[in-house]
N, C-alpha and C positions, 0 to 999 in steps of 0.2 A: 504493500500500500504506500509506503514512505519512497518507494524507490519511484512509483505511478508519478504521484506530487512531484517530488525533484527532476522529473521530464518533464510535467506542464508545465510547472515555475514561470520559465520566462513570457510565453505569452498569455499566463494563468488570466489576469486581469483584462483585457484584450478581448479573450474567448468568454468567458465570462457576460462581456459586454454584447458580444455579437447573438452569444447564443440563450439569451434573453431578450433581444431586442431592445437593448436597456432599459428592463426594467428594474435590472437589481439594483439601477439609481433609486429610484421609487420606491423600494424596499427597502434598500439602505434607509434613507428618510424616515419612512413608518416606523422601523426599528430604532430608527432614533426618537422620535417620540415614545413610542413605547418607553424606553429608557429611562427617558427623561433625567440627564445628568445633569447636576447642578456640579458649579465652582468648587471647588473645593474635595469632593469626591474621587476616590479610588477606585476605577473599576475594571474588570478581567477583560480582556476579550479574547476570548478563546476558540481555537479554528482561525487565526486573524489572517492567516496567508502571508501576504505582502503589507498589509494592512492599510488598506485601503478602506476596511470597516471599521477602523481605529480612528481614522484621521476626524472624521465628524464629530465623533464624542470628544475628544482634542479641543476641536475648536469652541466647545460647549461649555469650556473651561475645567473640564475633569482630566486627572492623571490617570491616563490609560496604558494599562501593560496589556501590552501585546503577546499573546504567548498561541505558540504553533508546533506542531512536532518535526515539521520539514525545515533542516537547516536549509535548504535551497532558495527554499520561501521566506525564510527569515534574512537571508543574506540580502535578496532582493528587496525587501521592505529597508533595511535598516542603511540601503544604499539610494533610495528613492525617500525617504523621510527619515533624515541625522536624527532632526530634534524628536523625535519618537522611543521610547520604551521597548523593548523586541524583545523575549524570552526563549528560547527551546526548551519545552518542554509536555510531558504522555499528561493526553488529557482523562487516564485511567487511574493517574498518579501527580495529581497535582504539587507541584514543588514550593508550595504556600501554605504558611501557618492556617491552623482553623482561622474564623473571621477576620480574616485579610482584608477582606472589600466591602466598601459599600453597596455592589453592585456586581452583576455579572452577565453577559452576551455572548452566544454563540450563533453565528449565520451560517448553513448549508452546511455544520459540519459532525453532525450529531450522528447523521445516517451513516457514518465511513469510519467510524470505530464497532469495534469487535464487540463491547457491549454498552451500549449507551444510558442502563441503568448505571451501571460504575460512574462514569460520566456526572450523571445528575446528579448522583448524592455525593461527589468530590464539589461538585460546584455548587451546593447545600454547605458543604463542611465547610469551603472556602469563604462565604457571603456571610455576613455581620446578621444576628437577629433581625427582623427587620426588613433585610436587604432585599432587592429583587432582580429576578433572573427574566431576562428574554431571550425565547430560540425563535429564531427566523429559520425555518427551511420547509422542502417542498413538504407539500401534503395531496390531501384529494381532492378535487373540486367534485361542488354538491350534485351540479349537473351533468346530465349522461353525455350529451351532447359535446360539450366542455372535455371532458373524459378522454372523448373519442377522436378529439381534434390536438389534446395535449398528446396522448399516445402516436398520431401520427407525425406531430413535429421530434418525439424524442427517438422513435424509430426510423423515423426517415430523413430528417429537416436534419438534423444533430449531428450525425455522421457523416451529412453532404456539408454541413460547415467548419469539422472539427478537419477535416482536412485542407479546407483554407487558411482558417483562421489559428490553429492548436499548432504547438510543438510538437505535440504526441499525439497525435488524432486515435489510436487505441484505446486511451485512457478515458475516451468519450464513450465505449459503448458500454464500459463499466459506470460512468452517469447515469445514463438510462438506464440500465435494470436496477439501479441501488434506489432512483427513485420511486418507480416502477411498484418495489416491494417494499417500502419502509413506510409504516403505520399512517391510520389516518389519525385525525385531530381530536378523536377523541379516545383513543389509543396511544395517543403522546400526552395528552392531559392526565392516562391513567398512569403513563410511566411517572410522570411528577409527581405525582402524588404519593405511589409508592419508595421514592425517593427522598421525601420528607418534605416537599415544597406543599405551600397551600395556596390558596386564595388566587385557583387556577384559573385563568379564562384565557379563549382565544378570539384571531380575528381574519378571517382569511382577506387574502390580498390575491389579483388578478384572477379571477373567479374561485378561488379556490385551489390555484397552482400551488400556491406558496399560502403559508399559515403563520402566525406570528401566536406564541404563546408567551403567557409573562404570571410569573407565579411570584409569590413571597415567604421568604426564608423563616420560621414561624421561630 
């Protein structure tokens, strides 16, 4: 999996762009509000890539660590944004005291570890009573139709672009099935929950492609 990442690295953000049709601008955003970071705040971002989902919270006036398992990805963030925080670090095994943060975000990267209950309750252990988490990543949209038109962009559309646009264009058909099969919204609401997060809600974003959930550290 780590060796996949350190092939797409360099046009990670790029492909990203193209094979959303930029919407994960527009998600990035939502998931910043969701956030919602004030001055003064510590918060994780974890899965950060290059950290391209770091930089907004930045600007919001929070101190944001960035932390990624791919040095590839990390190299490439911490050479594209100096003033920025960068980590290497398994998001199975967080390298952070218990309540470290005020806060904690992970975008698209929940579905690509081995098990993502681990995951939630590290980033439970890591967040201050209190604190609150948001995961941005794909989910199911409510409509069949919707469904049936995202399935043919990620089996058809995905693969004619990751060979344009991707470093690795391989690493795209493993995108498609990992979304393909990872939980719907309210099967990631029950993972949070069994993970000790409460006060679970979510919101889908582009009919239902993408899901934003934001729970609180109790």
């Amino acid at each position: 999996m780590m060796d996949m990442f350190s092939h797409v690295a360099p046009r990670y953000d790029l492909m990203n762009d193209v094979a959303s049709m930029g919407q994960d601008r527009w998600w990035r955003h939502h998931t910043l509000d969701a956030l919602a970071p004030q001055e003064g705040e510590i918060i994780l971002d974890l899965a950060a890539g290059t950290g391209a989902s770091s930089l907004p919270i930045a600007r919001a006036g929070a101190t944001v660590v960035a932390t990624d398992l791919t040095e590839a990805m990390v190299k490439i963030g911490k050479r594209r944004y100096p003033q920025q925080s960068f980590v290497v670090g398994d998001a199975l095994k967080l390298p952070y005291a218990d309540a470290s943060f005020d806060a904690a975000t992970m975008s698209f990267g929940l579905r690509n570890v081995v098990n993502p209950g681990i995951v939630l309750a590290e980033l439970c252990r890591v967040v201050r009573p209190g604190g609150t988490l948001v995961i941005c990543e794909f989910s199911r949209p409510p409509s069949a139709v919707t469904r049936f038109m995202y399935r043919l962009w990620l089996k058809v559309a995905i693969p004619l672009v990751s060979k344009l646009a991707s470093s690795h264009a391989p690493a795209y058909s493993y995108l498609s099935e990992s979304i393909l099969n990872w939980p719907d919204q309210r099967r990631l609401a029950t993972m949070l929950e069994l993970a000790g997060w409460t006060k679970i809600q979510w919101r889908n974003l582009t009919g239902g492609i993408v899901a934003l959930h934001r729970a609180v550290r109790p």
